[in-house]
C-alpha positions in Angstrom: 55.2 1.0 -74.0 55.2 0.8 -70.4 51.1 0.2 -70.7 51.6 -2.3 -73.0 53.7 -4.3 -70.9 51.2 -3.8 -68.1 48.6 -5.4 -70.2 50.8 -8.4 -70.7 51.9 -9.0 -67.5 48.1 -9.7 -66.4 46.5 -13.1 -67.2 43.8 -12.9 -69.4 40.4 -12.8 -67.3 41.3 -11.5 -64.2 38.1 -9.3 -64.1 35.7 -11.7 -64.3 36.8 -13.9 -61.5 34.6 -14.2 -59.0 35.6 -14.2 -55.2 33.8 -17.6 -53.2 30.9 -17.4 -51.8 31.0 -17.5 -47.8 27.5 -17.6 -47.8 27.3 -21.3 -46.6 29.6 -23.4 -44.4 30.5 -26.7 -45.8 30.0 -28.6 -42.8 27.3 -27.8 -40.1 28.3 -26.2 -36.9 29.4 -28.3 -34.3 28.1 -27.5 -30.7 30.0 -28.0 -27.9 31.5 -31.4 -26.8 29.8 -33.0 -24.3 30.6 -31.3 -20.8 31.0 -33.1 -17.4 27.8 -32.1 -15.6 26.5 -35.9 -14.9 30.1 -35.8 -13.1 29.7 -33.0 -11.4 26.1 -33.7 -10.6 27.5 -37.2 -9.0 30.4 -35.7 -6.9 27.9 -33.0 -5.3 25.1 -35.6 -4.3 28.3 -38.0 -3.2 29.8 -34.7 -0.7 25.7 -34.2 -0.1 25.3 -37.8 1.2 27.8 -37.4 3.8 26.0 -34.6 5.3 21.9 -35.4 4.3 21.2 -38.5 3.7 22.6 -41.9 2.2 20.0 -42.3 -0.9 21.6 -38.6 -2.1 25.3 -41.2 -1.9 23.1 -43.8 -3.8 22.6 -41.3 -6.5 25.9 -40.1 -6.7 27.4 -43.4 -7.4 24.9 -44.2 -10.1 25.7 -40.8 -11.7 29.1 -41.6 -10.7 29.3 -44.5 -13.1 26.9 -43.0 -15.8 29.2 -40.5 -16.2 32.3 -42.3 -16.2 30.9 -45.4 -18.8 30.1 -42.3 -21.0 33.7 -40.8 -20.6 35.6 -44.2 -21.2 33.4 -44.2 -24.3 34.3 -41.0 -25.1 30.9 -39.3 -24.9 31.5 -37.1 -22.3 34.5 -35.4 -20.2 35.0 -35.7 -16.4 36.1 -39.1 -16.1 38.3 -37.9 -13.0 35.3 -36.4 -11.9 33.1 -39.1 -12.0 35.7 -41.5 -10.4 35.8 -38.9 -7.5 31.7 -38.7 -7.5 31.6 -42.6 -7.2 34.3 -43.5 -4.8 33.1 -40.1 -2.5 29.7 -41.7 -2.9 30.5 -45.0 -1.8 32.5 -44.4 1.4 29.2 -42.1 2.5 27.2 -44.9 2.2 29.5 -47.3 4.1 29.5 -44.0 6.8 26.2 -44.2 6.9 25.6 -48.0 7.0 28.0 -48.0 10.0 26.7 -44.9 11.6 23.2 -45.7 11.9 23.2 -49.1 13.4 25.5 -47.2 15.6 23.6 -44.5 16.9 20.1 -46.5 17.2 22.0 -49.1 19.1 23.1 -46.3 21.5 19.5 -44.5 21.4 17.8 -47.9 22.9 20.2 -48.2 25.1 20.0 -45.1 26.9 16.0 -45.3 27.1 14.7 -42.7 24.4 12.6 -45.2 22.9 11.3 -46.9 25.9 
């Protein structure tokens, strides 16, 4: 009696069910999110134009604000980043507008190019 009861205790089928099929994703792979490398691209070339040269500031304010339009838009990460990249890069070029004029001025004046 005790395998009868068994019999009726399981629904009706149960062998032919089939398991699902992990075989193929229902929506394709997502790579990763768009990373802050324009960002971090600008705030080395902003710390760079302190040091080599004021078109490596120029470049890191354009990538500066590259990266930062994209982040705002929410393309990208690193909007910190950028800010930091842009405002590093300005204030080299101002350095280097200032310093320049600057140390010509004081070249010609104490006969190196006379």
């Amino acid at each position: 009696m005790s395998e009868a009861s068994d019999d009726r205790d399981e629904p009706a089928g149960r062998d032919s069910y089939e398991h699902p099929s992990y075989e193929h994703q229902p929506y394709p792979p997502q790579g990763p999110s768009p990373g802050s490398g324009l960002a971090l691209g600008s705030l080395v070339c902003s710390i760079a134009g302190f040091v080599l040269c004021a078109p490596m500031a120029v470049a890191g304010i354009v990538m500066g604000h590259l990266a930062f339009y994209r982040a705002r838009r929410g393309r990208g990460t690193g909007g910190a980043l950028a800010v930091a990249g842009f405002v590093i890069g300005y204030a080299a070029l101002i350095v280097w507008i200032v310093l320049v004029p600057v140390i010509v001025r004081a070249l010609f004046q104490s006969g190196v190019f006379s």
